[in-house]
ZADO-1210 file (C-alpha; in nm, 4 decimals, padded with zeros to 6 digits):
<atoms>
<atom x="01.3266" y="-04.6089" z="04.2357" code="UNK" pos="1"/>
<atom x="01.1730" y="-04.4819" z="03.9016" code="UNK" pos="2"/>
<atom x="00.8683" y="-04.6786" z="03.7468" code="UNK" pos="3"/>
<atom x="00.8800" y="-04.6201" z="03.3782" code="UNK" pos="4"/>
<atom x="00.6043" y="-04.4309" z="03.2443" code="UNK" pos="5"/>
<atom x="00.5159" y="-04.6980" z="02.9629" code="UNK" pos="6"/>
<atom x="00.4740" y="-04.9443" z="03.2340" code="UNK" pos="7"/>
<atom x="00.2031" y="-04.7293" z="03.3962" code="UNK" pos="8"/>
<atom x="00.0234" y="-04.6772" z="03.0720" code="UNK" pos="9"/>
<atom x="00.0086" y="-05.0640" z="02.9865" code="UNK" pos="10"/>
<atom x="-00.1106" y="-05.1127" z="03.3358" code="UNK" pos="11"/>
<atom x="-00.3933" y="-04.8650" z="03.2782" code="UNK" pos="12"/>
<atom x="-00.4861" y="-05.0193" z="02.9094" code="UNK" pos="13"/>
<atom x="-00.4834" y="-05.3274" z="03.0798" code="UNK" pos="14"/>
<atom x="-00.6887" y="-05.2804" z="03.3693" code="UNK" pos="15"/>
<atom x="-00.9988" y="-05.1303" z="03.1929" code="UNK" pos="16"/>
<atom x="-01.0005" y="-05.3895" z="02.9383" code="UNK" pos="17"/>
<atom x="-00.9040" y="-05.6600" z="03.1672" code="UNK" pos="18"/>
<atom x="-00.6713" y="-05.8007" z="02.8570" code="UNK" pos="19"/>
<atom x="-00.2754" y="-05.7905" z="02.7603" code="UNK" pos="20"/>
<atom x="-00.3768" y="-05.8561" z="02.3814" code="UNK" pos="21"/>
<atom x="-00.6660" y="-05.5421" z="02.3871" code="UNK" pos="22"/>
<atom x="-00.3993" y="-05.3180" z="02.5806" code="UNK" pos="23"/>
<atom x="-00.1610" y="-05.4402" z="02.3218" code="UNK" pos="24"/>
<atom x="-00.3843" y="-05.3546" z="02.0335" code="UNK" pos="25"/>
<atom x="-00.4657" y="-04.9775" z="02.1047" code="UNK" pos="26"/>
<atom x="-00.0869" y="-04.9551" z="02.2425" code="UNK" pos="27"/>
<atom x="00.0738" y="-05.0708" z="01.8828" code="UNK" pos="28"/>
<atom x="00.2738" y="-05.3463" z="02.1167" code="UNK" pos="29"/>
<atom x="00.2806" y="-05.7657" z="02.1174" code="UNK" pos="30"/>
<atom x="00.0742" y="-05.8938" z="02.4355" code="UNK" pos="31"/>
<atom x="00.3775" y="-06.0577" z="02.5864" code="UNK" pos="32"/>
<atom x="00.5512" y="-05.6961" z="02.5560" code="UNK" pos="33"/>
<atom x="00.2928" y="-05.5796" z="02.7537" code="UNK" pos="34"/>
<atom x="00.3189" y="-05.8352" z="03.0051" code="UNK" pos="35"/>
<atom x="00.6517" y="-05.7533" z="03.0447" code="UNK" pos="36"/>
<atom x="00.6042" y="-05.3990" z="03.1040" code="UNK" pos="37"/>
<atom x="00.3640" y="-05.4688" z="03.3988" code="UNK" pos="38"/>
<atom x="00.5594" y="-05.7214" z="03.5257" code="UNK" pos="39"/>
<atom x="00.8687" y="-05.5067" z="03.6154" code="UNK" pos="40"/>
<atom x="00.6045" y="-05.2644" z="03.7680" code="UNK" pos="41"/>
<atom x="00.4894" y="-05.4973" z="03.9826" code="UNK" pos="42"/>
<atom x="00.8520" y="-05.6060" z="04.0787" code="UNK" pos="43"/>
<atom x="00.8927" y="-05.2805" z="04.1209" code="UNK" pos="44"/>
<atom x="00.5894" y="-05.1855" z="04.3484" code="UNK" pos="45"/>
<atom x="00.6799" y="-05.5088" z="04.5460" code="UNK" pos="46"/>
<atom x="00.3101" y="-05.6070" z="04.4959" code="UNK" pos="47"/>
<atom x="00.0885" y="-05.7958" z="04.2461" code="UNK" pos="48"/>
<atom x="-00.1714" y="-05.6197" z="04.0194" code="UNK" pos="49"/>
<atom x="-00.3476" y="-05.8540" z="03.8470" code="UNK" pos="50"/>
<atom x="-00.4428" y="-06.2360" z="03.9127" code="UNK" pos="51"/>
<atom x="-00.2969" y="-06.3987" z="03.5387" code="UNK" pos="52"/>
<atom x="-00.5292" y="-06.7243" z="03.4918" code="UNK" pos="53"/>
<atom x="-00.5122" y="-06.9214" z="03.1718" code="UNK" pos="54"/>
<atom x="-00.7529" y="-06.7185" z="02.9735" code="UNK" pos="55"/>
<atom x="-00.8083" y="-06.4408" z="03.1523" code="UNK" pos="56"/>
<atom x="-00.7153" y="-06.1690" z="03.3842" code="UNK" pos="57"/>
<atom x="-00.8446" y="-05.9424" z="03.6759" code="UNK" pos="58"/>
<atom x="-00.7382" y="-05.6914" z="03.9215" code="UNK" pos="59"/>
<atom x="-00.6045" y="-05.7963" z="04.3013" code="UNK" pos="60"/>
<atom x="-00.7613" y="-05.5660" z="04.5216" code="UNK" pos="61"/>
<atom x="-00.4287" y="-05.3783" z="04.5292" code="UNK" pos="62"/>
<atom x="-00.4418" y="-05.3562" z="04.1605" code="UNK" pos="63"/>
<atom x="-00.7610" y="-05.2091" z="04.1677" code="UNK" pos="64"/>
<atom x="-00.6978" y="-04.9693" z="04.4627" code="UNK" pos="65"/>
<atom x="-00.3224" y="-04.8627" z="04.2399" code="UNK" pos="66"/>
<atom x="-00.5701" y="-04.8569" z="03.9472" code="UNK" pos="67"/>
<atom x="-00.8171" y="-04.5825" z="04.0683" code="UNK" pos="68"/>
<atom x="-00.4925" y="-04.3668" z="04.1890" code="UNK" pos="69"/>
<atom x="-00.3160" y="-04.3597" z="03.9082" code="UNK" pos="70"/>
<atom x="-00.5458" y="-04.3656" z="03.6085" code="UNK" pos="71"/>
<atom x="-00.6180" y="-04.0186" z="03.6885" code="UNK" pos="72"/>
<atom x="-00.2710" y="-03.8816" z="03.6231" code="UNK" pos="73"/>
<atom x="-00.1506" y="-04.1134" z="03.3533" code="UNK" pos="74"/>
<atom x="-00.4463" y="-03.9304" z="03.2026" code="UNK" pos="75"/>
<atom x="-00.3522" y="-03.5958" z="03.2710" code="UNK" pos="76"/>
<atom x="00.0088" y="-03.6830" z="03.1574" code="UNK" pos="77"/>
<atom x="-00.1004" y="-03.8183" z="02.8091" code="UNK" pos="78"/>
<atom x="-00.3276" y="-03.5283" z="02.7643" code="UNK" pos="79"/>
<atom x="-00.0322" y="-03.2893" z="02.8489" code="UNK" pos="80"/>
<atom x="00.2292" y="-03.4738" z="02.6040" code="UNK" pos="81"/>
<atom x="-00.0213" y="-03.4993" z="02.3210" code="UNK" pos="82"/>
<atom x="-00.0828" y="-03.1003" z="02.3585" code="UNK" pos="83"/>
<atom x="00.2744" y="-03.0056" z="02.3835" code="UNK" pos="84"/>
<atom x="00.3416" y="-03.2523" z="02.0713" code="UNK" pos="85"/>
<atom x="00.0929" y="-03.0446" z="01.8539" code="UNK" pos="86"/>
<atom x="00.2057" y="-02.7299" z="01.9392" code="UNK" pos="87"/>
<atom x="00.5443" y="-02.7692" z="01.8397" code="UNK" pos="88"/>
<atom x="00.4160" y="-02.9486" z="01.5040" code="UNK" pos="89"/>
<atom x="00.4423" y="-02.7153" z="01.2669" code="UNK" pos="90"/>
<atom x="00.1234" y="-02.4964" z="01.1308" code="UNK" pos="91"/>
<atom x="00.0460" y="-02.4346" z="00.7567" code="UNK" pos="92"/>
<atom x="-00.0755" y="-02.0534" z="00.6681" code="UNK" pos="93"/>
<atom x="-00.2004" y="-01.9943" z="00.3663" code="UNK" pos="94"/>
<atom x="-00.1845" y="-01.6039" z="00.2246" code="UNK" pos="95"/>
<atom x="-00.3278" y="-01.4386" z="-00.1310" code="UNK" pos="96"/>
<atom x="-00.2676" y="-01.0788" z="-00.1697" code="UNK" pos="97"/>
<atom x="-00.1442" y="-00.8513" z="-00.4412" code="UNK" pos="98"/>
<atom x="00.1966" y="-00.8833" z="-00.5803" code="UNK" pos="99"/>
<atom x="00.3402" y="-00.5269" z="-00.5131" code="UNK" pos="100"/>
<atom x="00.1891" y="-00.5323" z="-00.1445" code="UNK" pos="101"/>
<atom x="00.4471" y="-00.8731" z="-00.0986" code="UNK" pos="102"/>
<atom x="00.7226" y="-00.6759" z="-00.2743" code="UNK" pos="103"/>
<atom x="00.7296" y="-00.3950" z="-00.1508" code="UNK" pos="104"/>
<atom x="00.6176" y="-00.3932" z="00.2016" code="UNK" pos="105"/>
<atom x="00.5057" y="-00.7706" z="00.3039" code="UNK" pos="106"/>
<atom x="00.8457" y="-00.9088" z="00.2261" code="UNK" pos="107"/>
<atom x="01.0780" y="-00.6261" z="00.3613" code="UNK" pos="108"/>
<atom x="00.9622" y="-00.7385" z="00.6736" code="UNK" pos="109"/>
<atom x="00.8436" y="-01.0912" z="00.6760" code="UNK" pos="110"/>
<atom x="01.1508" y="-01.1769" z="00.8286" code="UNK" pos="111"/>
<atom x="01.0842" y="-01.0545" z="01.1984" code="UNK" pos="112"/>
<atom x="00.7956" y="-01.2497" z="01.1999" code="UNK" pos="113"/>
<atom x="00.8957" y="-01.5574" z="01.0273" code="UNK" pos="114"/>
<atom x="01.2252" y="-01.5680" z="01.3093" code="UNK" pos="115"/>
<atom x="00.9606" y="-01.4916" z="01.5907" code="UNK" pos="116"/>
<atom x="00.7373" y="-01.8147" z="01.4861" code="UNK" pos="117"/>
<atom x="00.9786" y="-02.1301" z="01.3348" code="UNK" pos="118"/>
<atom x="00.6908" y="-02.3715" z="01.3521" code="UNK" pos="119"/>
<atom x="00.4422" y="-02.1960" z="01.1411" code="UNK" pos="120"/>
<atom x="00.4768" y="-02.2469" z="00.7398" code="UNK" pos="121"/>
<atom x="00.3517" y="-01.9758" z="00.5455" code="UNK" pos="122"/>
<atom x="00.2540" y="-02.0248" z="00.1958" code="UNK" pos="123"/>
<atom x="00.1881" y="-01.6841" z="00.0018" code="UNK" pos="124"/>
<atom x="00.0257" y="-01.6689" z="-00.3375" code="UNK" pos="125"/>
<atom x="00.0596" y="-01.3202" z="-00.5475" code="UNK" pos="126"/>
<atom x="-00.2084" y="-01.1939" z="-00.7302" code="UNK" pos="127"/>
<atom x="-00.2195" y="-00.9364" z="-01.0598" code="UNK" pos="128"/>
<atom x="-00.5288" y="-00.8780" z="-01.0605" code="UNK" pos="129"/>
<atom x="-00.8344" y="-00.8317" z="-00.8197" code="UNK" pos="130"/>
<atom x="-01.0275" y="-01.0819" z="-01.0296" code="UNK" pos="131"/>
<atom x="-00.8119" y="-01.3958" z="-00.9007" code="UNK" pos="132"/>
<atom x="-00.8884" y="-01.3556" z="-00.5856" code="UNK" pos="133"/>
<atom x="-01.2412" y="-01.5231" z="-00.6446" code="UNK" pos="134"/>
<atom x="-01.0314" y="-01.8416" z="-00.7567" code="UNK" pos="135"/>
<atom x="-00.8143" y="-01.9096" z="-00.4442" code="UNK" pos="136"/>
<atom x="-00.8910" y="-02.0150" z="-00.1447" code="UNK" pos="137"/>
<atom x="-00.6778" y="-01.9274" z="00.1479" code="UNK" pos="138"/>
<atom x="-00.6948" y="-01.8762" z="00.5283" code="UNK" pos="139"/>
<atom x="-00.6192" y="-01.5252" z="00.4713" code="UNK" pos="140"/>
<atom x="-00.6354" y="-01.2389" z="00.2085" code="UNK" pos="141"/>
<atom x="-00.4471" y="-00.8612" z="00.1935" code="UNK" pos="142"/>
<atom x="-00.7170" y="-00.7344" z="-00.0679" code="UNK" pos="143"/>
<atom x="-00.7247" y="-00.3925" z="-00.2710" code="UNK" pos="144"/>
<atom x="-01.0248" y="-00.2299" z="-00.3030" code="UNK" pos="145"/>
<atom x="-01.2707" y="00.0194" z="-00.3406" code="UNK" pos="146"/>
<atom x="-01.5075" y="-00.0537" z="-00.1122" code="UNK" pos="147"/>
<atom x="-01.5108" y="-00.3446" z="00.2194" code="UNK" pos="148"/>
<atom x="-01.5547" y="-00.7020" z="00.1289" code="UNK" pos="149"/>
<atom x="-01.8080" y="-00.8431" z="00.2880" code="UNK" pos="150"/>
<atom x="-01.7188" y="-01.1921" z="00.3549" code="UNK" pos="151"/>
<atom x="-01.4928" y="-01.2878" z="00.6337" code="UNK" pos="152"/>
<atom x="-01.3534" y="-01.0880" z="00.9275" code="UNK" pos="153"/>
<atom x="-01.2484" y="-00.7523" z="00.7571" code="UNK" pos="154"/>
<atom x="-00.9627" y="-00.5194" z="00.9044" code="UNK" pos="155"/>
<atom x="-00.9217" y="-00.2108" z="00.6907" code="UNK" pos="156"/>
<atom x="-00.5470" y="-00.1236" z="00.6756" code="UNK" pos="157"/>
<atom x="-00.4798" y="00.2158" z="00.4511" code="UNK" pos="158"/>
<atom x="-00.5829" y="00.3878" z="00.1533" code="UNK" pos="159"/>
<atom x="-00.3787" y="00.4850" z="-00.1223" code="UNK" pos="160"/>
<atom x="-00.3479" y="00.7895" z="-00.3279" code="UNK" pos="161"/>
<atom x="-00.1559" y="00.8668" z="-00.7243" code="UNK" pos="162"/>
<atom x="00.1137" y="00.9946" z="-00.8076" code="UNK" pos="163"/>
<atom x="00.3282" y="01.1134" z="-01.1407" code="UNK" pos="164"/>
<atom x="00.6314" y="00.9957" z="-01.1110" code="UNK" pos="165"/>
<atom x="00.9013" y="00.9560" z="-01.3922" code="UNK" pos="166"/>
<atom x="01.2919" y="00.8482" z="-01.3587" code="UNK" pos="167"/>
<atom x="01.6021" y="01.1091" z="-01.2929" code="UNK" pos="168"/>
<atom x="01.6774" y="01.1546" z="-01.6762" code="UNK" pos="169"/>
<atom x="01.3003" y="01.2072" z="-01.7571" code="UNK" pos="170"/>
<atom x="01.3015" y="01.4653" z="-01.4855" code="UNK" pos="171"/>
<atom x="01.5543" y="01.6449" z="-01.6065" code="UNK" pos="172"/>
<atom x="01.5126" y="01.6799" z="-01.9793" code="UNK" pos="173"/>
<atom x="01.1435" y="01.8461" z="-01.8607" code="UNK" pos="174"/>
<atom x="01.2426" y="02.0123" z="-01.5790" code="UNK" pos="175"/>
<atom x="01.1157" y="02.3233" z="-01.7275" code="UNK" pos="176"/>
<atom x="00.7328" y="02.2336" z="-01.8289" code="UNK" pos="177"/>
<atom x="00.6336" y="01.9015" z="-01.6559" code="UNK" pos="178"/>
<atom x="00.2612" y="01.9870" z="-01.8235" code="UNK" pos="179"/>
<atom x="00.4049" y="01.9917" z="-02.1673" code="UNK" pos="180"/>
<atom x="00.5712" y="01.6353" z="-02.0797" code="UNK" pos="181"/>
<atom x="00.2106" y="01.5123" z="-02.0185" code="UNK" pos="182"/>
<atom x="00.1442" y="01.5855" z="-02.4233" code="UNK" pos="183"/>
<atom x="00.5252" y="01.4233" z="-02.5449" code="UNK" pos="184"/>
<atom x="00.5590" y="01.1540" z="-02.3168" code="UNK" pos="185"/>
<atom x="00.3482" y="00.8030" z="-02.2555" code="UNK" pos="186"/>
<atom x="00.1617" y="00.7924" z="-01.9876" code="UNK" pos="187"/>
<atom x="00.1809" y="00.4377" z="-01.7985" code="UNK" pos="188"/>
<atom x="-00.1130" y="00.3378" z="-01.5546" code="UNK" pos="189"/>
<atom x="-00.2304" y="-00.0104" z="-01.4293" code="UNK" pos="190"/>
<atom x="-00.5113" y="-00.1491" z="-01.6713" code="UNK" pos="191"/>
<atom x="-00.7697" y="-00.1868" z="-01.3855" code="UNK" pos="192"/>
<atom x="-00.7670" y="00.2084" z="-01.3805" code="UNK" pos="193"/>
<atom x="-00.7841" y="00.3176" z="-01.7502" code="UNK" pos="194"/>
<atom x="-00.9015" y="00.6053" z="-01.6579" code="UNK" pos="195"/>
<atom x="-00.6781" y="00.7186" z="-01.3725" code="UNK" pos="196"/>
<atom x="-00.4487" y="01.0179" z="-01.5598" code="UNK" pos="197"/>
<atom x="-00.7972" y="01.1737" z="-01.6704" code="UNK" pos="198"/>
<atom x="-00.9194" y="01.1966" z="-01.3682" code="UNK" pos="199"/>
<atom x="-00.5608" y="01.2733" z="-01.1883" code="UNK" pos="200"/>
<atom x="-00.5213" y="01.5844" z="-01.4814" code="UNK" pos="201"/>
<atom x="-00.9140" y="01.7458" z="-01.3700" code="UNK" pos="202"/>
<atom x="-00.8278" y="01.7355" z="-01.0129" code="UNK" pos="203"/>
<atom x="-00.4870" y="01.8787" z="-01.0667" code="UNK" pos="204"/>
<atom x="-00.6294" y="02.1456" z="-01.2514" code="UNK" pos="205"/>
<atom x="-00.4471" y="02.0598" z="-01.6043" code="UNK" pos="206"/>
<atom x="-00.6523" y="02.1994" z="-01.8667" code="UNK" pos="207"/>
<atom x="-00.4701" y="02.1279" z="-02.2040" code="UNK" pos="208"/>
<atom x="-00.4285" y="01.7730" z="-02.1262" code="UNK" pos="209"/>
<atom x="-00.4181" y="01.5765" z="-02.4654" code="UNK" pos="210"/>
<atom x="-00.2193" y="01.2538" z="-02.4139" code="UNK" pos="211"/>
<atom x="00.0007" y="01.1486" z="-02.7670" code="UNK" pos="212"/>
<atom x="00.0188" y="00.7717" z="-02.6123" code="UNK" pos="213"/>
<atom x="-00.1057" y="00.5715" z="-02.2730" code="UNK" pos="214"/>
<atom x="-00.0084" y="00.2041" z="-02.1651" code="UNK" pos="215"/>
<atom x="-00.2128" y="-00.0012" z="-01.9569" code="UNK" pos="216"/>
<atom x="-00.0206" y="-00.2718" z="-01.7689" code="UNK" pos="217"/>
<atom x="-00.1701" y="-00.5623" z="-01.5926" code="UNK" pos="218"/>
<atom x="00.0656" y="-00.5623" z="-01.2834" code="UNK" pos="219"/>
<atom x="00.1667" y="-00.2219" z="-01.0497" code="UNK" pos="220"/>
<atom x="00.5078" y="-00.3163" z="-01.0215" code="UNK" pos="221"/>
<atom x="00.5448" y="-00.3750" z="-01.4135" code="UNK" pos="222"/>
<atom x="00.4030" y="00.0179" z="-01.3939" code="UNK" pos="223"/>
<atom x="00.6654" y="00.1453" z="-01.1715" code="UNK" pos="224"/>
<atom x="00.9409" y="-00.0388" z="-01.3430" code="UNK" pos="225"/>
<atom x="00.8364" y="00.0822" z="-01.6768" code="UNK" pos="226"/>
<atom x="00.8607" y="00.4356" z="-01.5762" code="UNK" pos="227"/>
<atom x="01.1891" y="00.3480" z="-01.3905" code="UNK" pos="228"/>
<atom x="01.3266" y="00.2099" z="-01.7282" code="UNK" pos="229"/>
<atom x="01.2347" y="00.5263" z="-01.8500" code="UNK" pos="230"/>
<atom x="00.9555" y="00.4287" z="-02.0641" code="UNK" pos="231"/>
<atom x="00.7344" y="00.7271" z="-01.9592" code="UNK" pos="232"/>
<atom x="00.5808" y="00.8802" z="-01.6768" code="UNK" pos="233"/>
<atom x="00.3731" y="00.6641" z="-01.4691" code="UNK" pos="234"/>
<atom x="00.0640" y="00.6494" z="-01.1918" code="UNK" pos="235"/>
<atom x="00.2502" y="00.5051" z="-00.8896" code="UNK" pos="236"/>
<atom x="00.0467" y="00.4513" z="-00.5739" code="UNK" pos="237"/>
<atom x="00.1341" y="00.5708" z="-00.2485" code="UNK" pos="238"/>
<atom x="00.2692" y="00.4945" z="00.0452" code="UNK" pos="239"/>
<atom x="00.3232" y="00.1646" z="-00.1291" code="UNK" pos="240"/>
<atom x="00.5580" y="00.2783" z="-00.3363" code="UNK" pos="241"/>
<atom x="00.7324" y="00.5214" z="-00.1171" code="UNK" pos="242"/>
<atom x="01.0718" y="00.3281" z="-00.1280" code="UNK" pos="243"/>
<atom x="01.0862" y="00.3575" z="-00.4774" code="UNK" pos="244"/>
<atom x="01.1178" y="00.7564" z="-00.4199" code="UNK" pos="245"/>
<atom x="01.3401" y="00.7005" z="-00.1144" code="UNK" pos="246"/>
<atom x="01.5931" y="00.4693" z="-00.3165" code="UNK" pos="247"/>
<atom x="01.5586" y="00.7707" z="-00.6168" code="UNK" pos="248"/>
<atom x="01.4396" y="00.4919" z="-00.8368" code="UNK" pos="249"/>
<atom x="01.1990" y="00.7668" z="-00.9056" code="UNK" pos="250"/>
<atom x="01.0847" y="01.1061" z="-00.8642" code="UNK" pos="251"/>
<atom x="00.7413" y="01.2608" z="-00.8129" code="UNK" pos="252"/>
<atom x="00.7055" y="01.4825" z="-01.1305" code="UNK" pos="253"/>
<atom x="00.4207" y="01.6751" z="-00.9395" code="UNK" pos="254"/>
<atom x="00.3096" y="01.6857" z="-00.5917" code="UNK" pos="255"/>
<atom x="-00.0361" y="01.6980" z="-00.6138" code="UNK" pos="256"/>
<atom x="-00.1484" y="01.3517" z="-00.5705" code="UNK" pos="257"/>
<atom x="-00.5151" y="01.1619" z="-00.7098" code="UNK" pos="258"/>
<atom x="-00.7038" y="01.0759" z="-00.3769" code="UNK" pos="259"/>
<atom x="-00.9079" y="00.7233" z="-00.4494" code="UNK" pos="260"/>
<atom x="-01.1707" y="00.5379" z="-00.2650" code="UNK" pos="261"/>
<atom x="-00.8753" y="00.2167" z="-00.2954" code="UNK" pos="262"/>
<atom x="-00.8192" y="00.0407" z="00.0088" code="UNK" pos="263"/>
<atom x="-00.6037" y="-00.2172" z="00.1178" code="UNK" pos="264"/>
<atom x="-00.7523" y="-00.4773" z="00.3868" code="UNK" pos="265"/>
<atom x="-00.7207" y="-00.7799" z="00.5622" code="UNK" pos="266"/>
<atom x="-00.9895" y="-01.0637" z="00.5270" code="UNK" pos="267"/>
<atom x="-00.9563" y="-01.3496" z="00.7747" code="UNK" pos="268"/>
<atom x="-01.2493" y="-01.5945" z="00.5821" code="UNK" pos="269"/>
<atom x="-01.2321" y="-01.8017" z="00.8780" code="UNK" pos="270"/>
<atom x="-01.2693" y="-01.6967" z="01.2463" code="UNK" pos="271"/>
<atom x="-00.9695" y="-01.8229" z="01.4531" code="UNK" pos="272"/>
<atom x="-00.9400" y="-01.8657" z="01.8587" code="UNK" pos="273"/>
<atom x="-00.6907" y="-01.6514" z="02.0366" code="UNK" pos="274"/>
<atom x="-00.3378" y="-01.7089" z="01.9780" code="UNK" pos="275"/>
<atom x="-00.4333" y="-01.9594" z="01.7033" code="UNK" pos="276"/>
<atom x="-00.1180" y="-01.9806" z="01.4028" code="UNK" pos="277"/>
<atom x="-00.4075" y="-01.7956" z="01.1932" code="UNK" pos="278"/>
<atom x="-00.4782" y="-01.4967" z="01.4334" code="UNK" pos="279"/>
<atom x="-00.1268" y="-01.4552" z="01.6033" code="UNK" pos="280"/>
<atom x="-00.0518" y="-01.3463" z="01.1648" code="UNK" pos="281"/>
<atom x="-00.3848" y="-01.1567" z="01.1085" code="UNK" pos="282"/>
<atom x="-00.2557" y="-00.9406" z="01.4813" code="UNK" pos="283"/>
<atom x="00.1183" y="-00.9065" z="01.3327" code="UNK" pos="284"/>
<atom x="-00.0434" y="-00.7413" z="00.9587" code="UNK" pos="285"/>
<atom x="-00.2629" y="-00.4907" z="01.1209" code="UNK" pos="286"/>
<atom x="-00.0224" y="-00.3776" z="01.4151" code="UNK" pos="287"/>
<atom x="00.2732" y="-00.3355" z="01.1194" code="UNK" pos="288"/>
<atom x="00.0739" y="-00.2230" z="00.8406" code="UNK" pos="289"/>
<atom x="-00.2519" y="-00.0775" z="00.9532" code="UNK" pos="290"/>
<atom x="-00.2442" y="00.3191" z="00.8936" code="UNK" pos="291"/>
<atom x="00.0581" y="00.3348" z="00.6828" code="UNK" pos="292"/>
<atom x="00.1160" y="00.7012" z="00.5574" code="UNK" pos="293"/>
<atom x="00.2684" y="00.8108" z="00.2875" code="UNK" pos="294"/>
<atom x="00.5947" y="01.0504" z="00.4195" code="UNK" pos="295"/>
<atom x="00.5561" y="01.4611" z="00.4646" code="UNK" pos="296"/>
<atom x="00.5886" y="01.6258" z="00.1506" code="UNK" pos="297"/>
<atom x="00.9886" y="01.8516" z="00.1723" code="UNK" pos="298"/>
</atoms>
């Protein structure tokens, strides 16, 4: 014999309120549906549940004894469907970071994670410049920086460091003085260091270093494609833009690389509970991306 679970829970609505139409109400059903359901549970049970008088109802002692034993798991069972019915709702994430961190390493491997977890939406926004971030809210940030926010739950993941780098035909028609290409050719850098090839030319010991012409660009990876267009030699940082070099899209024009206090890192700006949509994410970015080097030099 199977009793059919709706049954049980109009019994149960019914029985504390001692009323079809109430149990009817908070169930979304007509009072005479309701009656019906307990009916064929108490066809079914071979006994009577309630005493039905013209206005009003109450429990038979049977009904109240059934009552007490099974309001307990009817309970427990709604409780258990409810919680299985959220988790398998799908989760909204929301994500600002910089543009070339999506590009160029976020996105190359979004993938695994996105197959590993169906239900949970992500929605990323890409940012130019570090000034944006102050305008968007999200449940998580990737932020570059000099020093450690100090808002939020703050995971540093790696530092970055500058390189020249130029494209094939560049490298070639100086192959024999890459200083004197310093002096012929623009220099490219990202606007929010101006004065990044200065300071890359003292610690690399250049000492004529007299730029004819540098551009500033507002985004990195309009700065890498630049110089990959051939444009001029630009700043590129690393190991962000290591697959640039690995796909010869370009080619370090000197080794000796401008060590910054930049920092990538992750900001959670709300605490999450274990296994929440929001830290299951936060656990996949550090474990893939925290302590990325840039590749041995040869």
């Amino acid at each position: 014999m199977q009793t059919p679970i709706r049954g049980l829970r109009s019994f149960c609505f019914a029985a504390r309120s001692l009323s079809f139409k109430h149990a009817a109400n908070e169930l979304y059903l007509t009072p005479s549906a309701v009656s019906h359901q307990i009916k064929q549970l108490e066809e079914q049970l071979g006994i009577e549940l309630f005493v039905r008088k013209t206005r009003s109802i109450s429990l038979t002692t049977a009904g109240k004894d059934f009552f007490e034993a099974i309001s307990p798991i009817v309970s427990t069972l709604e409780s258990t469907i409810n919680e299985f019915s959220q988790m398998q709702q799908n989760t909204n994430l929301t994500i600002t970071l910089p543009e070339f961190f999506a590009s160029e390493l976020l996105m190359p491997r979004l993938r695994e994670w996105t197959s590993a977890h169906p239900n949970i939406n992500l929605q990323m926004d890409t940012l130019k410049t570090r000034k944006e971030l102050t305008r968007r809210h999200s449940d998580l940030s990737i932020v570059l920086s000099s020093n450690k926010p100090t808002e939020g739950v703050v995971t540093e993941l790696f530092n970055l460091e500058y390189i020249p780098a130029c494209n094939k035909n560049l490298l070639s028609q100086w192959k024999d003085d890459h200083c004197k290409a310093l002096n012929q050719v623009p220099l490219i850098l990202h606007k929010a260091r101006p004065w990044a090839w200065h300071q890359w030319a003292e610690k690399a010991g250049i000492v004529d270093f007299s730029p004819t012409q540098i551009i500033q660009i507002d985004s990195m990876f309009g700065v890498a494609r630049a110089a990959q267009q051939g444009m001029g030699i630009a700043l590129i940082p690393l190991p962000i833009s290591q697959s640039w070099l690995d796909e010869l899209w370009l080619y370090k024009l000197f080794e000796r690389p401008l060590t910054t206090k930049d920092k990538y890192y992750l900001v959670q700006h709300e605490p999450s509970n274990v296994n929440h949509p929001l830290d299951l994410f936060a656990k996949w970015v550090i474990a893939t991306f925290k302590n990325t080097q840039t590749k041995p030099i040869g």
